[in-house]
C-alpha positions as CSV (number, residue, x, y, z in Angstrom):
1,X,59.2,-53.2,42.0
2,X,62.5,-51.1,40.4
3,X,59.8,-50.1,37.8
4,X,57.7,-48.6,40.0
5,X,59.8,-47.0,42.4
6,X,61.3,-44.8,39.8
7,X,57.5,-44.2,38.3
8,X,57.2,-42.7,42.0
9,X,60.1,-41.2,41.9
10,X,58.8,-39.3,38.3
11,X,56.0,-38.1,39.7
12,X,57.7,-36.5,42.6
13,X,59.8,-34.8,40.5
14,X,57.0,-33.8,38.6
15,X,55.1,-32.3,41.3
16,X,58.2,-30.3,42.5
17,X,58.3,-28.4,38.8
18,X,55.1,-27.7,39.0
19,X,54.6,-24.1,39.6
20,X,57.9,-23.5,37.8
21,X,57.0,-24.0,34.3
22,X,57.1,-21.2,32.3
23,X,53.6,-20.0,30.8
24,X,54.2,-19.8,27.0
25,X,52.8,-16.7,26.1
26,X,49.2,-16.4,24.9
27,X,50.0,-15.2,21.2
28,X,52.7,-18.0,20.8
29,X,50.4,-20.2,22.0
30,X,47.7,-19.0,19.3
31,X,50.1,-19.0,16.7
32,X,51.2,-22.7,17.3
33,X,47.4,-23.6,17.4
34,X,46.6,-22.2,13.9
35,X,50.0,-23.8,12.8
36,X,48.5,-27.4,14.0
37,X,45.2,-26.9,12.7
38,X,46.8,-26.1,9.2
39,X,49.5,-29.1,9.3
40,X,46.6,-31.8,10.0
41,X,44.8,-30.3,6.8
42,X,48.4,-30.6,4.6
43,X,49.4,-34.0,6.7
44,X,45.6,-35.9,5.4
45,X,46.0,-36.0,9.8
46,X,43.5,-36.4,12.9
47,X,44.2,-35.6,16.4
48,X,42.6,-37.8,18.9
49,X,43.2,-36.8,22.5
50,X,43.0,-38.2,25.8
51,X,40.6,-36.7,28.9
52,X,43.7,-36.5,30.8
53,X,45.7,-34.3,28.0
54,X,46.0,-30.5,28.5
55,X,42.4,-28.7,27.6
56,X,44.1,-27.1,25.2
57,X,45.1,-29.4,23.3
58,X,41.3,-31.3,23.9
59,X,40.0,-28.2,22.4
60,X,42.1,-28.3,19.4
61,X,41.5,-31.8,18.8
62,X,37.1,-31.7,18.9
63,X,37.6,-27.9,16.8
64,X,39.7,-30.0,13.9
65,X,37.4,-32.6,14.1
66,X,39.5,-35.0,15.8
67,X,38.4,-36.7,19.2
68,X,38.7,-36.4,22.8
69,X,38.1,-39.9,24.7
70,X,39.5,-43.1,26.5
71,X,42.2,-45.2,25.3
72,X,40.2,-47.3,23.5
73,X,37.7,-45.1,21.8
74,X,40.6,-43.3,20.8
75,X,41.8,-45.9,18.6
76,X,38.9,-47.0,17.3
77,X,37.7,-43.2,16.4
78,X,41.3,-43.5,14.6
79,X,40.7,-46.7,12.5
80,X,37.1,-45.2,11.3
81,X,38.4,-41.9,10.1
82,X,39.5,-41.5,6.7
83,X,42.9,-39.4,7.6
84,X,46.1,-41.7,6.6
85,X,47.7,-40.6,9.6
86,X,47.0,-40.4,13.6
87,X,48.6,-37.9,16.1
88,X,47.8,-39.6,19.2
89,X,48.3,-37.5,22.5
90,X,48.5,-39.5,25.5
91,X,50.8,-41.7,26.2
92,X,53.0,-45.0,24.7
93,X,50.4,-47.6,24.6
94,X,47.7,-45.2,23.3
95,X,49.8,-44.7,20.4
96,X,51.0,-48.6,20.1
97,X,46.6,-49.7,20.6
98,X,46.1,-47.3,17.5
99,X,48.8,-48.8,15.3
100,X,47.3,-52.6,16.0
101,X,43.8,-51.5,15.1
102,X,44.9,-49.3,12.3
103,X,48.5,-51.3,11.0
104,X,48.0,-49.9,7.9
105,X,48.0,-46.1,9.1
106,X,50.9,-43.5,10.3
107,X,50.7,-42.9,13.9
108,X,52.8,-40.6,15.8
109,X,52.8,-39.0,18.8
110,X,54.1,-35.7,20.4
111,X,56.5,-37.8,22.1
112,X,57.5,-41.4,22.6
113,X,58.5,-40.6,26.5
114,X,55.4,-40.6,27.9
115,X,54.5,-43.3,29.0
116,X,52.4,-45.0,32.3
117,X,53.2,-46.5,35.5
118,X,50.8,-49.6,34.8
119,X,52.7,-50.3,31.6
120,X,56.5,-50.1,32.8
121,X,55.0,-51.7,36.3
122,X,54.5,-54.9,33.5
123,X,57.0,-56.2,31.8
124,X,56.4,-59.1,29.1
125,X,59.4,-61.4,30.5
126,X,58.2,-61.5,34.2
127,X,54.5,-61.2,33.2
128,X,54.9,-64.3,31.4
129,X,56.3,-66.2,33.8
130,X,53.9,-65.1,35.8
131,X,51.4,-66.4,33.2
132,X,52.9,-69.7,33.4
133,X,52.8,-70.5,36.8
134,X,49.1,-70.5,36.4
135,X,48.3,-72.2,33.3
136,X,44.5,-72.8,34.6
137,X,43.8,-69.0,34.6
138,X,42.5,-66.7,32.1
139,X,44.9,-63.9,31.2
140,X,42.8,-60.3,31.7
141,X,45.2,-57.5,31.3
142,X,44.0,-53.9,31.3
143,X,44.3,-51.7,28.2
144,X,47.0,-49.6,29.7
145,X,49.8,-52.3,28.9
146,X,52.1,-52.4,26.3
147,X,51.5,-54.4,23.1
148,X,53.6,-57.7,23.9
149,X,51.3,-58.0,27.4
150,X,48.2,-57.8,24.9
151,X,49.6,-60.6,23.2
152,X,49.7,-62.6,26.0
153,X,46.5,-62.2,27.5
154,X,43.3,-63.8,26.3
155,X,41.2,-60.9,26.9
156,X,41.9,-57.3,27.0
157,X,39.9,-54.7,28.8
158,X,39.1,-51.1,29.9
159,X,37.5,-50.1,33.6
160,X,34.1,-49.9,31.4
161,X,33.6,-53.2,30.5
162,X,36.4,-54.8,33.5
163,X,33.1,-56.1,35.3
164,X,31.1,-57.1,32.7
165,X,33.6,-59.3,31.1
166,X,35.0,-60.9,34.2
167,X,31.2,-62.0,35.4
168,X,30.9,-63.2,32.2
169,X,34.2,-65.2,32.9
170,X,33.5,-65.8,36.1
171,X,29.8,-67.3,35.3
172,X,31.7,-69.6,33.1
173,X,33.8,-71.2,36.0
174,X,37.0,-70.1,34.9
175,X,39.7,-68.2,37.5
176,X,40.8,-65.1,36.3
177,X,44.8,-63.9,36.3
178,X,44.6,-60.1,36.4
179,X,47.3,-57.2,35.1
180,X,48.4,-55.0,36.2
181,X,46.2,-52.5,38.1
182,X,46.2,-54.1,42.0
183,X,43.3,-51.6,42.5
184,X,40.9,-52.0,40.1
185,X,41.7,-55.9,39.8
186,X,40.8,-55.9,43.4
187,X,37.3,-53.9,42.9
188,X,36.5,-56.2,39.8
189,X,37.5,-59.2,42.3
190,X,35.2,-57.7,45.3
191,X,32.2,-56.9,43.0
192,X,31.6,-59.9,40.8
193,X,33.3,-62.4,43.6
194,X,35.5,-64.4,41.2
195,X,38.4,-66.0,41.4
196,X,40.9,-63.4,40.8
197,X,44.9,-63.3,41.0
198,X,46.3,-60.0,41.1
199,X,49.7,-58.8,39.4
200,X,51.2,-55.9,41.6
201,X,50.5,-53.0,39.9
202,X,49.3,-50.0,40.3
203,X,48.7,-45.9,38.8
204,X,50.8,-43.6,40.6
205,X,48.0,-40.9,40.2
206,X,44.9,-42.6,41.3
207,X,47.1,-44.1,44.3
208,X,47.8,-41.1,45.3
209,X,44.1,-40.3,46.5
210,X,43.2,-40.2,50.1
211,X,40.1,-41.8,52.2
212,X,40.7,-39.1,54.8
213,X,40.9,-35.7,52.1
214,X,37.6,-36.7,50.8
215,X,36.5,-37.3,54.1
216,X,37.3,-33.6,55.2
217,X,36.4,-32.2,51.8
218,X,32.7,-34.0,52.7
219,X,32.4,-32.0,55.6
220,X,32.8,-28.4,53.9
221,X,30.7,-30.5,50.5
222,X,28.0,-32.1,52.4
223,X,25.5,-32.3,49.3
224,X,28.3,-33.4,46.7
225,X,28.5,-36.7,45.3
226,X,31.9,-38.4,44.9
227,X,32.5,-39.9,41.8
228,X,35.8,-42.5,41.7
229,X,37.9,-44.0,39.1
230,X,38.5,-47.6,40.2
231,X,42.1,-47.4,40.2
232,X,41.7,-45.6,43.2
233,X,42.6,-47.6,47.1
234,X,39.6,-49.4,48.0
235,X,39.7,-47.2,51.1
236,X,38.6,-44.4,48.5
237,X,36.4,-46.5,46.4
238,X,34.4,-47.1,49.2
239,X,33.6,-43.5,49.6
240,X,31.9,-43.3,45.9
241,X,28.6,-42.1,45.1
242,X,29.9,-43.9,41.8
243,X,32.5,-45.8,40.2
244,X,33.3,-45.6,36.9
245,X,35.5,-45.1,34.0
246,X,36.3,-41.5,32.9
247,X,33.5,-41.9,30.0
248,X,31.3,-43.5,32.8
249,X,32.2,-40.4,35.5
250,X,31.3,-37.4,32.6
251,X,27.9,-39.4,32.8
252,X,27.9,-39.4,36.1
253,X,28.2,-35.8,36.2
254,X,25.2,-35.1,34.1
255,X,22.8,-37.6,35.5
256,X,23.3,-37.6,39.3
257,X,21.1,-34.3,40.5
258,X,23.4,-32.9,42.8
259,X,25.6,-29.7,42.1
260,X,28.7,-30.3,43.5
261,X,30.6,-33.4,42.4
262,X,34.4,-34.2,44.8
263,X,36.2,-36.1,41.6
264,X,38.5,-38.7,42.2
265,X,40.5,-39.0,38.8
266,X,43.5,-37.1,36.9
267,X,42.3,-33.6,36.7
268,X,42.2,-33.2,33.2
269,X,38.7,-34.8,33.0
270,X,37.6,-31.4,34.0
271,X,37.4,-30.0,30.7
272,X,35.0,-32.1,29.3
273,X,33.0,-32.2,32.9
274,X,32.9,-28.6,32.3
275,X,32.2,-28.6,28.8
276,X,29.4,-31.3,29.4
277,X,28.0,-29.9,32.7
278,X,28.4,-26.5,32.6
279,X,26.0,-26.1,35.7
280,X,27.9,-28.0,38.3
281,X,30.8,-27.7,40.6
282,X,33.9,-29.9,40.6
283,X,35.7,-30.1,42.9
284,X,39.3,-32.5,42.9
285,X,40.0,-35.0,45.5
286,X,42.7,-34.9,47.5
287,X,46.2,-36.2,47.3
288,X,48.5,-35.0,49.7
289,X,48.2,-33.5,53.0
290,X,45.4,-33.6,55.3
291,X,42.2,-31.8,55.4
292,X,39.9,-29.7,53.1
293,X,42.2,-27.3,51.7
294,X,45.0,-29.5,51.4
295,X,46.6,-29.6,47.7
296,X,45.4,-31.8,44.9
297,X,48.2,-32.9,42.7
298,X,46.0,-35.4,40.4
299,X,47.9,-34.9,36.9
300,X,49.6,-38.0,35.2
301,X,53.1,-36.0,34.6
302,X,53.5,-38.5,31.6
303,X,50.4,-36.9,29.9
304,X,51.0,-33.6,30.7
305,X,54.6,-34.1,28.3
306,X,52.1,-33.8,25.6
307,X,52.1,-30.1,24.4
308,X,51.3,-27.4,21.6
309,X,55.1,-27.0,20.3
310,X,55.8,-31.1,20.2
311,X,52.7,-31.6,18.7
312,X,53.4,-29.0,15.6
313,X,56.8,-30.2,15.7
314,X,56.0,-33.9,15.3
315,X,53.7,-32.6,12.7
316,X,55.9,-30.9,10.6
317,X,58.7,-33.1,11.0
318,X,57.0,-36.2,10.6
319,X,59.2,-37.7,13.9
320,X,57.8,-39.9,16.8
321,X,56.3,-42.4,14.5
322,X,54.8,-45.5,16.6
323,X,55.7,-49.0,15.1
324,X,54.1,-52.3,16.2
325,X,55.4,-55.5,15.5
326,X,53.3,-57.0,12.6
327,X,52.9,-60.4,13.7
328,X,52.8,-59.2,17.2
329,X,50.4,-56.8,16.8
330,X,48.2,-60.0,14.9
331,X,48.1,-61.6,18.3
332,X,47.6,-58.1,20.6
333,X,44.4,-57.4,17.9
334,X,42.8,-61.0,18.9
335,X,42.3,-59.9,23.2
336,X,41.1,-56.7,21.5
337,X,38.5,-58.1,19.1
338,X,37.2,-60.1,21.9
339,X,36.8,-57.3,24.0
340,X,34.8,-55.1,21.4
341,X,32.7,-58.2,20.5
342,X,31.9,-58.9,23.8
343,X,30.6,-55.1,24.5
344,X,28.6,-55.4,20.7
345,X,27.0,-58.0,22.3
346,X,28.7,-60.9,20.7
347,X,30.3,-64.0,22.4
């Protein structure tokens, strides 16, 4: 796909920058920290924050009293708190998932340009068509999508509750259409054995992983366990000590009993690993090159566009403000609400 070529193509670009950004200095950085915390006070404002975000701006988020989690949690920490407004760092369809489960809220965002590979890697018009061609099959689609594919889809999901919900679906004899992560749709597909069709999608971070780094990294980490995000290759998935979501790897990393953990997700997880499991050793999986010193370049470039001066600036300007379409976000909230049922235990 166009769509995904020139995701690649970011990324690349990305990863060539990387050791040439300027380090803002540590005072301006302090300065623009006390500015945020005292704009969310004046604003009525919480920060919520993804794991993949800069630590920094994870730090500022738990110190203010905002939250640091997955997509989802994120906007449903948003829709319980009393602040009238939401800055949401992350990326597009964290801020649009906030604004259908909180309509009646402000939500803005550092910057409207980030975005994610599995949301422009879906677009509604060929998605639909796609939907149409197999009427028979239930529509699963992945939270990272845009709101118009949540609209489409009878369910909506995140990689906690991906299995869970698709057995369920699968134990009630229907076939499952699946969007847009090629990866984890295949893992779901492999461990619950239903009837899955897969849209072509994938992340361009987690793709990036390699069977053969962790392989070599193994060799110098004998004892470590390898913990995996399931939009990883099945080549790399099979390598896991554990699969899970980034909620379900911080777990992971407390309750396993070994010391060294090789991590297979965007490294920006590693604040809270750290924060959570101060006693263990982390150690990133690899993505380019070959053996175990090769370099690890596991950082969404979309996330990292979130950043202390946007985030004061969309404060004090007000700018960046996410809008969902009423009556569309109406039909994105009704894949959602099945999806939270379903984990309260309701059917």
């Amino acid at each position: 796909m166009a769509e995904q070529a020139s995701a690649q193509q970011v990324v690349r670009e990305h990863l060539a920058q990387l050791h040439e950004q300027p380090k803002v200095p540590a005072e301006e950085r302090a300065a623009l920290r006390e500015k945020i915390k005292r704009l969310l006070i004046e604003r009525n404002a919480v920060l919520v924050a993804h794991y993949y975000t800069d630590p920094e701006i994870q730090a500022l988020a738990e110190e203010t009293g905002g939250c640091v989690s997955d997509s989802l949690e994120m906007a449903r920490f948003g829709r319980d708190h009393d602040a009238s407004t939401l800055v949401v760092a992350g990326v597009k369809f964290m801020g649009e998932t906030a604004k259908i489960l909180s309509p009646e809220k402000r939500v803005l965002m550092p910057t409207l340009e980030a975005t994610c590979s599995l949301d422009i890697g879906c677009p509604i018009d060929e998605f639909s068509a796609f939907c149409d061609e197999h009427p028979d099959r239930t529509v699963v689609v992945y939270a990272n999508t845009s709101a118009a594919v949540k609209a489409r889809a009878d369910w909506v999901v995140t990689s906690s509750i991906a299995l869970d919900v698709v057995d369920y679906l699968d134990g009630e004899g229907q076939k499952i259409l699946w969007a847009p992560d090629k990866h984890l749709g295949d893992y779901v597909r492999r461990e619950t054995g239903a009837d899955v069709l897969l849209w072509d999608g994938a992340c361009i971070v987690h793709e990036e992983f390699k069977a053969q780094g962790i392989l070599d990294l193994k060799k110098v980490y004998p004892d470590a366990a390898v913990l995996v995000h399931p939009e990883s290759p099945a080549s790399v998935v099979e390598l896991a000590d554990m699969v899970g979501s980034t909620t379900q790897i911080i777990n992971a990393a407390r309750d396993l009993p070994n010391k060294q953990m090789i991590v297979a997700t965007d490294q920006g997880i590693f604040y809270k690993l750290q924060q959570q499991v101060p006693d263990k050793e982390f150690i990133i999986a690899p993505t380019a090159g070959s053996g175990a010193t090769c370099r690890s370049c596991a950082n969404c470039p979309w996330m990292a566009m979130n950043a202390l001066d946007n985030l004061a600036a969309v404060l004090e300007s007000g700018t960046n403000e996410v809008f969902v379409d009423p009556a569309l976000g109406l039909e994105a909230m009704k894949p959602l609400t099945r999806m939270l049922d379903f984990a309260a235990g309701k059917r």
